[in-house]
N, C-alpha and C positions, 0 to 999 in steps of 0.2 A: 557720898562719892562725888568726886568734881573731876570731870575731866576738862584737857588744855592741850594747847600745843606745847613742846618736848624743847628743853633749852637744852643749850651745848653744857651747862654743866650738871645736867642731869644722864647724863653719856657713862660715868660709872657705875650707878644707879639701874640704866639700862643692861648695860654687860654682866650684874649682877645679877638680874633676873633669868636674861638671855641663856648665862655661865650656871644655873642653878638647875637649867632644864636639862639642858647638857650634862651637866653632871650622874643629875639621876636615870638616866637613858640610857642603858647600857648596850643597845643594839645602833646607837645612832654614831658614826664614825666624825671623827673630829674632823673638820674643812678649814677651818684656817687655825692660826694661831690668835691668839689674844691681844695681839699685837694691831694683829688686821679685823679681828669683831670690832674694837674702839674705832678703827678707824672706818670701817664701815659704818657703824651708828653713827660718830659725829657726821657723814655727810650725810645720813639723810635725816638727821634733825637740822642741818644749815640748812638743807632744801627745805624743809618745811612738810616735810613728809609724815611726822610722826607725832599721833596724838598719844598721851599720858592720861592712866587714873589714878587720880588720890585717894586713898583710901587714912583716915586718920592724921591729913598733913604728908602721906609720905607717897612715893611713887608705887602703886601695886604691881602696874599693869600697864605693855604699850602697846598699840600697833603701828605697824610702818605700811605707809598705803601711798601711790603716783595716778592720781585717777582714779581707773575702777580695778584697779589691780594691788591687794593684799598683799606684801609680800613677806609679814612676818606679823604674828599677833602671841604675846607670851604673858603670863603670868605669874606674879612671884608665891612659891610655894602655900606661903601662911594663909594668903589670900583667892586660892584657888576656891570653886564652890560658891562664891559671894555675890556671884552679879558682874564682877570686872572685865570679864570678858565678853560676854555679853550687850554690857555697855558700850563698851567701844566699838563693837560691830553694829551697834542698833545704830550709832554715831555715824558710823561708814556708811548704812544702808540708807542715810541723805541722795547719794546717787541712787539713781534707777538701774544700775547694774554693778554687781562688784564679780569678781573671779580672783580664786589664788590655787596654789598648786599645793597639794599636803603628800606626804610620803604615804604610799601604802602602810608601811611599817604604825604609824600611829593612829589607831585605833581611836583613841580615846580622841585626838584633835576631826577626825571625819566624823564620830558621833556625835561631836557639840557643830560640826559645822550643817550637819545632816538637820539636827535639832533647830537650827537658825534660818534653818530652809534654803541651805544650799542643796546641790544637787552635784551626783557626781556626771563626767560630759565625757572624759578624755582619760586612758590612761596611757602611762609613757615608763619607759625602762631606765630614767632619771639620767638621761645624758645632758637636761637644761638645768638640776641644780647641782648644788655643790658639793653632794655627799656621794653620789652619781646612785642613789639608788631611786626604785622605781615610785612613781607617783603619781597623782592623779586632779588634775583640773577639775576643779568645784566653779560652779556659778550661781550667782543669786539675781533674780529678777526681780523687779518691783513690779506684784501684784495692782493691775490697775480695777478697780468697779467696774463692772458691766453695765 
C-alpha cells in the first residue's frame, strides 16, 4: 500500500468510492447531487486536503482532512477489512490531535474510529452536517510517555 496526496484527476475515482458508500446505505439521505460531490472533492484536493491509498496501482481508499479536523475517510468496497483505512488514519495521527464528526446512524465507522482510539466528546441532532441527522464529535489525542 502507498499512500499520497490526491490529484485532480483522481476526483472520479474519489466520487466512485464516495458514490459506492452511498449507495449501499440505505438509511443515509442523499445531500447533494453528483454534480456538487465532484465539485466538492476537486476543491479539497486543489487545497491539498486529501491523502490517497494505493492499493495494487489503483486508488482504495481517501481521506479529506484541514488541520486536525477529519472531515471524510471512505473506502472502496473490495478493499474494506485490509488496513486502508486505518493507514490513512495512522498517517493523520502525525498531528497531536485530530477530531471528526460521524453520524450516530453508522455504527460500524464509530467502532473502527472507537478501535483507533478515538473517543466519543459531543453529541449534536446534526443541524452542522449535510444530511441534517444527528451525530457525534470523536477526538483523538496523542498519548504523550510519562
Amino acid at each position: 500500500m502507498r499512500l499520497a496526496r490526491a490529484h485532480i484527476w483522481q476526483v472520479p475515482r474519489l466520487a466512485a468510492i464516495l458514490w459506492a458508500f452511498t449507495r449501499e446505505t440505505p438509511w443515509l439521505p442523499r445531500a447533494r447531487s453528483r454534480g456538487a460531490d465532484l465539485w466538492v472533492l476537486a476543491t479539497v484536493v486543489r487545497r491539498g486536503w486529501v491523502r490517497v491509498a494505493h492499493v495494487r496501482g489503483r486508488v482504495a481508499g481517501f481521506l479529506v482532512r484541514d488541520g486536525s479536523r477529519i472531515h471524510a475517510l471512505y473506502v472502496a468496497p473490495r478493499t474494506r477489512g485490509q488496513g486502508v483505512g486505518r493507514a490513512l488514519l495512522a498517517e493523520a495521527k502525525a498531528a497531536e490531535a485530530l477530531d471528526l464528526w460521524v453520524l450516530v446512524a453508522n455504527a460500524p465507522a464509530r467502532g473502527f474510529y472507537i478501535a483507533q482510539g478515538f473517543v466519543e466528546a459531543t453529541y449534536a441532532k446534526g443541524g452542522g452536517n449535510d444530511e441534517g441527522l444527528p451525530d457525534i464529535l470523536m477526538i483523538w489525542r496523542e498519548r504523550k510517555a510519562a
